[in-house]
mmCIF file of the C-alpha atoms, coordinates in Angstrom:
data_MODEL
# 
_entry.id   MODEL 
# 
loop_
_atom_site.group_PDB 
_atom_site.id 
_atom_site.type_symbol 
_atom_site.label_atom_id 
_atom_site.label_alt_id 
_atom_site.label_comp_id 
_atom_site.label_asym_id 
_atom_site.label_entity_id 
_atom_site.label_seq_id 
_atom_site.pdbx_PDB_ins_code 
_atom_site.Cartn_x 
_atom_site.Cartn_y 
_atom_site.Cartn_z 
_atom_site.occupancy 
_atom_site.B_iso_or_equiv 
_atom_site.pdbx_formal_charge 
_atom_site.auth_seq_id 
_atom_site.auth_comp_id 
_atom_site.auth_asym_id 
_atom_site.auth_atom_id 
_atom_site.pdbx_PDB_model_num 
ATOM 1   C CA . UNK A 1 1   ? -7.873  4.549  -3.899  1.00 0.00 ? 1   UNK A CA 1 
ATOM 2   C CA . UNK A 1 2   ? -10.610 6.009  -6.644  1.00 0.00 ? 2   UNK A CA 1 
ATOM 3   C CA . UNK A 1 3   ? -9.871  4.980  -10.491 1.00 0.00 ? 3   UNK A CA 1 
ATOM 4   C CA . UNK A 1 4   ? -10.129 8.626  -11.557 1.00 0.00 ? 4   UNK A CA 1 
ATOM 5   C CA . UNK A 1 5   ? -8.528  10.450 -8.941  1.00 0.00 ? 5   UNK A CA 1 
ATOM 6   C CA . UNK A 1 6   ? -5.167  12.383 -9.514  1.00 0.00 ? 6   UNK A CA 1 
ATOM 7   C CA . UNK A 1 7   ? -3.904  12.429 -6.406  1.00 0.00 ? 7   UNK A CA 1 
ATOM 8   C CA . UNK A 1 8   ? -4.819  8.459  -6.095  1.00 0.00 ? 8   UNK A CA 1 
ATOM 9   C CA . UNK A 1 9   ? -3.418  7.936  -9.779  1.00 0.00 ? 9   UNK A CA 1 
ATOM 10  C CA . UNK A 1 10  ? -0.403  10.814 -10.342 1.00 0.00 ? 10  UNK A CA 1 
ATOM 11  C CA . UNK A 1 11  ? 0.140   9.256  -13.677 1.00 0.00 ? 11  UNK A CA 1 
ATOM 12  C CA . UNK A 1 12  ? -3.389  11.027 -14.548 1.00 0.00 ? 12  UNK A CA 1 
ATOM 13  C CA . UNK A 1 13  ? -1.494  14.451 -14.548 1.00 0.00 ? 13  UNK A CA 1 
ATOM 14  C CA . UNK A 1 14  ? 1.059   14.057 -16.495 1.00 0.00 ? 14  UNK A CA 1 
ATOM 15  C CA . UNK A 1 15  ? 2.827   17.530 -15.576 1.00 0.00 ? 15  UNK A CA 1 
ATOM 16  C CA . UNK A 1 16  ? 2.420   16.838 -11.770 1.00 0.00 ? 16  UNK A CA 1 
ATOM 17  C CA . UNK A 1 17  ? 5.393   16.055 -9.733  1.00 0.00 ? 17  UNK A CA 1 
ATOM 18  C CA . UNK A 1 18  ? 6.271   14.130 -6.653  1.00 0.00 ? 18  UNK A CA 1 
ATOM 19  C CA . UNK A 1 19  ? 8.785   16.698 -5.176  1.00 0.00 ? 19  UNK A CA 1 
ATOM 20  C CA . UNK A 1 20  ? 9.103   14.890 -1.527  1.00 0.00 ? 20  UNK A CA 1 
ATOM 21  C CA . UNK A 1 21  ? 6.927   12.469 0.543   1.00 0.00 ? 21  UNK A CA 1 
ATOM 22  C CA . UNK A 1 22  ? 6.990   10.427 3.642   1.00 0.00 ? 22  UNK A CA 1 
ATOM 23  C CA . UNK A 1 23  ? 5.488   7.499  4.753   1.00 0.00 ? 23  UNK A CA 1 
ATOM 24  C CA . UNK A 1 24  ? 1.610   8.645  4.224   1.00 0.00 ? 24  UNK A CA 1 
ATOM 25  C CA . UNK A 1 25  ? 1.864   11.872 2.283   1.00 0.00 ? 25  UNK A CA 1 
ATOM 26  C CA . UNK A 1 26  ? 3.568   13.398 -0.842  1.00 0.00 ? 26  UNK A CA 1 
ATOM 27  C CA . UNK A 1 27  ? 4.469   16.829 -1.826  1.00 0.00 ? 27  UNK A CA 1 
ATOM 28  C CA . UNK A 1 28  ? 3.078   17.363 -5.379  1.00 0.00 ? 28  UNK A CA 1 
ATOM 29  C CA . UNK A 1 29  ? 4.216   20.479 -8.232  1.00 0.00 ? 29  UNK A CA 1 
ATOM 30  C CA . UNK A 1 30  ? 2.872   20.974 -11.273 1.00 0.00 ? 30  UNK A CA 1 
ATOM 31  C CA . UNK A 1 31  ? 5.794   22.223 -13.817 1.00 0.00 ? 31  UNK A CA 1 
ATOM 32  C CA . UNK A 1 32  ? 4.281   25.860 -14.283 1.00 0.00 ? 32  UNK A CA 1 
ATOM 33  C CA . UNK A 1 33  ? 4.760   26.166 -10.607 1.00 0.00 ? 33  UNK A CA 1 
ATOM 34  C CA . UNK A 1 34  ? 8.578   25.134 -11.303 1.00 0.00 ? 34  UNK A CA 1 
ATOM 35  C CA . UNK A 1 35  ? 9.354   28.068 -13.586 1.00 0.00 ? 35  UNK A CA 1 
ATOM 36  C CA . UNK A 1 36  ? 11.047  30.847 -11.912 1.00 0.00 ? 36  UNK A CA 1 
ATOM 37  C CA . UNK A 1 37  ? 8.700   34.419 -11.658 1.00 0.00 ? 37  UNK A CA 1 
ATOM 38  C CA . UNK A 1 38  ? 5.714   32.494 -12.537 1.00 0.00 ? 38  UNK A CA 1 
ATOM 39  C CA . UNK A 1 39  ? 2.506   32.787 -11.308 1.00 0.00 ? 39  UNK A CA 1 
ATOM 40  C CA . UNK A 1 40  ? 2.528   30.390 -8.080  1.00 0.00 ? 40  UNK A CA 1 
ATOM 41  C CA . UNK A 1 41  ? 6.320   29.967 -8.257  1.00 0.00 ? 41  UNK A CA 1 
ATOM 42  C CA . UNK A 1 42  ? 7.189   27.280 -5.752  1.00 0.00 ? 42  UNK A CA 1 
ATOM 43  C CA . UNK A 1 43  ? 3.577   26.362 -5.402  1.00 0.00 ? 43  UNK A CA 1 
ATOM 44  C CA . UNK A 1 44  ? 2.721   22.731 -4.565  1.00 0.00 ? 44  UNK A CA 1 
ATOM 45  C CA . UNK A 1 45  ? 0.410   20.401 -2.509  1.00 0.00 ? 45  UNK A CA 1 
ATOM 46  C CA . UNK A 1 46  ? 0.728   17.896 -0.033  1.00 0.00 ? 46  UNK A CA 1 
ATOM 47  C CA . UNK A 1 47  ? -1.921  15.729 -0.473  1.00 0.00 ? 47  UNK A CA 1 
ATOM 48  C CA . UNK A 1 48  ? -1.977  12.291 1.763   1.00 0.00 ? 48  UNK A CA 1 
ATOM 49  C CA . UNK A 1 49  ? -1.257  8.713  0.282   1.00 0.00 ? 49  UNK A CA 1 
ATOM 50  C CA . UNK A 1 50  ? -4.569  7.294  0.774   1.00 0.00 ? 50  UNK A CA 1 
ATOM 51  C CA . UNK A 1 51  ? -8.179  8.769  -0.799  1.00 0.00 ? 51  UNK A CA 1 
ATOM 52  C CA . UNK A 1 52  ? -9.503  11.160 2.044   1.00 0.00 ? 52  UNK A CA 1 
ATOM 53  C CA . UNK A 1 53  ? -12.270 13.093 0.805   1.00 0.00 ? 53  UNK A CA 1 
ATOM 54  C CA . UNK A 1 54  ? -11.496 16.271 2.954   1.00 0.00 ? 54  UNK A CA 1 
ATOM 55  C CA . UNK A 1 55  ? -8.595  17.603 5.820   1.00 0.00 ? 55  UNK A CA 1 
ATOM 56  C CA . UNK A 1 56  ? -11.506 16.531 8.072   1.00 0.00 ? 56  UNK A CA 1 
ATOM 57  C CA . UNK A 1 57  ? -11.390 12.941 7.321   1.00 0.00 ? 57  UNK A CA 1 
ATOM 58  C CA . UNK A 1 58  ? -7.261  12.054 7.824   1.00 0.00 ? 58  UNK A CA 1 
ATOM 59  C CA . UNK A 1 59  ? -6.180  10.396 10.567  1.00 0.00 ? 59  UNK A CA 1 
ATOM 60  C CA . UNK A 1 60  ? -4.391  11.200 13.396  1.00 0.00 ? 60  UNK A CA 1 
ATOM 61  C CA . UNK A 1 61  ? -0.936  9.233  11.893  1.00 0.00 ? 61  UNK A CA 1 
ATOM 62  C CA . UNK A 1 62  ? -2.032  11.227 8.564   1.00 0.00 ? 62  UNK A CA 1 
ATOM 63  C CA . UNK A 1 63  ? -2.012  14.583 10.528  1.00 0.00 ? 63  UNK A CA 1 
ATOM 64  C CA . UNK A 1 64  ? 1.506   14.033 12.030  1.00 0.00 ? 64  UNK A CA 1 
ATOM 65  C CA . UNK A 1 65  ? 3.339   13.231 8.555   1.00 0.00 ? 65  UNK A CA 1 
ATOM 66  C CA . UNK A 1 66  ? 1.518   16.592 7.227   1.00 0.00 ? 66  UNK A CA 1 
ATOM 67  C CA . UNK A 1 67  ? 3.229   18.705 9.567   1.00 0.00 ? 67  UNK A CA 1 
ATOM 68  C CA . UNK A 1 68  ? 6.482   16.512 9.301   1.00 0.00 ? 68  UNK A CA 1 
ATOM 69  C CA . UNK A 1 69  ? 6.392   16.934 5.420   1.00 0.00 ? 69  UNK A CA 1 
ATOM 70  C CA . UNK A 1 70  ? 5.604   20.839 5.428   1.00 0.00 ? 70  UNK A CA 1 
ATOM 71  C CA . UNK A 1 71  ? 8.903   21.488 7.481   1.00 0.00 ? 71  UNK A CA 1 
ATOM 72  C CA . UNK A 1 72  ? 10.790  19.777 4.492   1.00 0.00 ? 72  UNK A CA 1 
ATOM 73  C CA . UNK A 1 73  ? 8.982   21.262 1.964   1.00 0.00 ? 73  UNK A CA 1 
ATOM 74  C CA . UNK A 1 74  ? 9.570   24.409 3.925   1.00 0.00 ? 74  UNK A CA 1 
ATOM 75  C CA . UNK A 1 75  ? 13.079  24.042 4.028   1.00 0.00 ? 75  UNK A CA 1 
ATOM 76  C CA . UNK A 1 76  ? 13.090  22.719 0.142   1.00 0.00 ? 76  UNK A CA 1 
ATOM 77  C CA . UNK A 1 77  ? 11.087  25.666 -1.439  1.00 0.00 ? 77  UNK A CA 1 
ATOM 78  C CA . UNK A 1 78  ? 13.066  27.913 1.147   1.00 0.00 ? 78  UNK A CA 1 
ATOM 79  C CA . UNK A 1 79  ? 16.074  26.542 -0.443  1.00 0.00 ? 79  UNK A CA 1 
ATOM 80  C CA . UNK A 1 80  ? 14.708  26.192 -4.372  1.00 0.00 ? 80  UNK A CA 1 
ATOM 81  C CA . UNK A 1 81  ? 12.876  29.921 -4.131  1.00 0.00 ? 81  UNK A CA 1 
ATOM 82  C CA . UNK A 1 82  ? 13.460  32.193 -1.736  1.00 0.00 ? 82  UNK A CA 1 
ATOM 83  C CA . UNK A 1 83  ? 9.933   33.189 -0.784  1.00 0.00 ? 83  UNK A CA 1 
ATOM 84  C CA . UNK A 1 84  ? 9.383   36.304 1.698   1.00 0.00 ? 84  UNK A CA 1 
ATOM 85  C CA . UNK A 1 85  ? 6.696   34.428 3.160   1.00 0.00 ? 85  UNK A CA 1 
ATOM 86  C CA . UNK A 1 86  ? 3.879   31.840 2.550   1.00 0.00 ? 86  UNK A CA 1 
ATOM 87  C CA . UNK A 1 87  ? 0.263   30.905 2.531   1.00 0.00 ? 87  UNK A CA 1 
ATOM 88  C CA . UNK A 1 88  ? -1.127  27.591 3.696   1.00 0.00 ? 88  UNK A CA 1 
ATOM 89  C CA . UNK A 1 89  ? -4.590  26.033 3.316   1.00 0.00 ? 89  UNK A CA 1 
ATOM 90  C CA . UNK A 1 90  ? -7.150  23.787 2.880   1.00 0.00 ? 90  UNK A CA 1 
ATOM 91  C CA . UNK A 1 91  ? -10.170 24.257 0.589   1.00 0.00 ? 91  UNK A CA 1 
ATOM 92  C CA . UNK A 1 92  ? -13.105 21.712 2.016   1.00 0.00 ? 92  UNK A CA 1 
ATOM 93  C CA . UNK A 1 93  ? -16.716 21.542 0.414   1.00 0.00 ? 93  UNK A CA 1 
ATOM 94  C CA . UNK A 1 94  ? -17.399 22.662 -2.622  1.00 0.00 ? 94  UNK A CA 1 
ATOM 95  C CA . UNK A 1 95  ? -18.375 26.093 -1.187  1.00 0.00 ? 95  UNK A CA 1 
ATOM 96  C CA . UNK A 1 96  ? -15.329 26.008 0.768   1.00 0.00 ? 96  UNK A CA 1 
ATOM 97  C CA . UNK A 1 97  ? -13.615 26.039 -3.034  1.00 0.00 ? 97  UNK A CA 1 
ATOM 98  C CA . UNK A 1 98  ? -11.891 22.477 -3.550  1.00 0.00 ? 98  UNK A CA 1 
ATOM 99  C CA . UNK A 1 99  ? -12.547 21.266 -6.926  1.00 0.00 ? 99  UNK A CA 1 
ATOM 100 C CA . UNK A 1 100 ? -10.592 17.706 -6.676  1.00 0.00 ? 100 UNK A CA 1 
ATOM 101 C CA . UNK A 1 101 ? -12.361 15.758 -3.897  1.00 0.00 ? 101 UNK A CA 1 
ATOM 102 C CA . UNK A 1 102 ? -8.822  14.036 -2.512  1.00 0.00 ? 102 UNK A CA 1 
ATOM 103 C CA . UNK A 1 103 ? -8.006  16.260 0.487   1.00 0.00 ? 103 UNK A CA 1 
ATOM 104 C CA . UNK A 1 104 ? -4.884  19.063 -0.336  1.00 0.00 ? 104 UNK A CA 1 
ATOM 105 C CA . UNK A 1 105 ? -2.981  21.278 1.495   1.00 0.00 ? 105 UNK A CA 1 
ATOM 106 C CA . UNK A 1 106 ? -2.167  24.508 -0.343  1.00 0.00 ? 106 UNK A CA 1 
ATOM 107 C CA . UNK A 1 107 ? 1.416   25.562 0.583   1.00 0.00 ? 107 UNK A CA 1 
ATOM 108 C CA . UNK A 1 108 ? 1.969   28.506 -1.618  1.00 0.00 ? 108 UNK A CA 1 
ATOM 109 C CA . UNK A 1 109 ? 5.125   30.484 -1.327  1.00 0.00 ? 109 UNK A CA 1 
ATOM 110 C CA . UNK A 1 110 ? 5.058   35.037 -1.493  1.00 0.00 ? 110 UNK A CA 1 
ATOM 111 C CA . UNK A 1 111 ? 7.057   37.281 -2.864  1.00 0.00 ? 111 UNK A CA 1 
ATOM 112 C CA . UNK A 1 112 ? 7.591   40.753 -1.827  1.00 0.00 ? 112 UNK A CA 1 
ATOM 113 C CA . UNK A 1 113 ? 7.049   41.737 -5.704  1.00 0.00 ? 113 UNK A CA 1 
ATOM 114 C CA . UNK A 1 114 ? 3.745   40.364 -6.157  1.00 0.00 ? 114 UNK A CA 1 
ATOM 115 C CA . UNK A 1 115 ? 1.207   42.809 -6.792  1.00 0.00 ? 115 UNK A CA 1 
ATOM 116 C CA . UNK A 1 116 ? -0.688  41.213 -3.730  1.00 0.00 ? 116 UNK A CA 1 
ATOM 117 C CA . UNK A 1 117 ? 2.467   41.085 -1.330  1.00 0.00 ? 117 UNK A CA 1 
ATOM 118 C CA . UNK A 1 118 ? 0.868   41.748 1.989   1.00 0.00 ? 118 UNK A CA 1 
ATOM 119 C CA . UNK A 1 119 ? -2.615  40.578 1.330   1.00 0.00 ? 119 UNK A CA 1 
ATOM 120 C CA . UNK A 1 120 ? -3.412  37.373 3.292   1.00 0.00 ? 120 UNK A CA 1 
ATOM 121 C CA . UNK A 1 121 ? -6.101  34.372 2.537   1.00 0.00 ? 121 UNK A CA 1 
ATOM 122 C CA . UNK A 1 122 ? -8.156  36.749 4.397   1.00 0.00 ? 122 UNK A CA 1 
ATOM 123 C CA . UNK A 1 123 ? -8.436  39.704 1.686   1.00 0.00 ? 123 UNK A CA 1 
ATOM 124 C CA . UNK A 1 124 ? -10.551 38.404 -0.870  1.00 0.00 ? 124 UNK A CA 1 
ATOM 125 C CA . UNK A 1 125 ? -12.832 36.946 1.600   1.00 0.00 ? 125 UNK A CA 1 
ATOM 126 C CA . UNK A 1 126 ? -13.328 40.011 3.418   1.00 0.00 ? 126 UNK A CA 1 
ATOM 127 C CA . UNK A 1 127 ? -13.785 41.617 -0.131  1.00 0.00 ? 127 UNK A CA 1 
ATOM 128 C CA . UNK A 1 128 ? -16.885 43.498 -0.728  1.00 0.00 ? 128 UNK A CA 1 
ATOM 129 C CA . UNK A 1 129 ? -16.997 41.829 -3.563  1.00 0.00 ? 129 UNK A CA 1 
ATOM 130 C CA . UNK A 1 130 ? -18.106 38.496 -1.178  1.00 0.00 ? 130 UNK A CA 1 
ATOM 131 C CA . UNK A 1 131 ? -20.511 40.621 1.037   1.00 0.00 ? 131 UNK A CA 1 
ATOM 132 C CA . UNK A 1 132 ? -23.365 37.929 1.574   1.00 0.00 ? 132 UNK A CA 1 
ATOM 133 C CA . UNK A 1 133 ? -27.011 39.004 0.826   1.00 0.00 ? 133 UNK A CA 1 
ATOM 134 C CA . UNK A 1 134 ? -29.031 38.790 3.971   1.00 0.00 ? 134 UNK A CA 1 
ATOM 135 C CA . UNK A 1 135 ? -32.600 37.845 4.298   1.00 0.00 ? 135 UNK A CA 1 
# 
């Protein structure tokens, strides 16, 4: 457990919410994400219990209650929001885009009137706007 972490010490974040856990994991919302037709409606995280620095560093037991938690939160947001379909992820390395440096896994629920309904994790990466330089 790190002092200044927020997924180590949820009463640093004072709008993020345990929605559901398990034995090693919790499912975390921030309120915005709450609001109906907001930006990232349904949104949340399931982050595990104990500091791991990336998805590469959990353990096998940590794995297991990942997957066991994302069919409840599937069934929960399913429930709760109605999403037409989902994106799930993990951002590792600063390159690789996470900013907090307590391993999370992205479960973000779509909606058919998005104005990027049908574009995957995929699209901006392919993006010409990403087209690496070469030497």
């Amino acid at each position: 457990m790190k002092r200044d972490c927020i997924f180590c010490n949820i009463e640093l974040e004072p709008k993020q919410k345990i929605i559901l856990k398990n034995e090693h994991c919790l499912f975390l919302q921030l309120e915005e994400a709450q609001v109906k037709g907001a930006n990232l409606e349904g949104a949340g995280l399931i982050v595990p219990i104990q500091h791991r620095e990336t998805a590469f560093d959990l353990t096998s037991e940590e794995w297991e209650s990942t997957y066991s938690l994302l069919q409840d939160v599937k069934k929960y947001l399913d429930t709760v929001y109605k999403p037409q379909g989902y994106n799930l992820g993990w951002n590792c390395g600063e390159v690789g885009g996470q900013h907090i440096f307590h391993s999370h896994f992205h479960v973000i629920p779509r909606y058919q009137d998005e104005p990027l309904a049908g574009k995957g994790i995929r699209y901006m990466l392919k993006s010409s706007v990403n087209e690496r330089k070469s030497n």
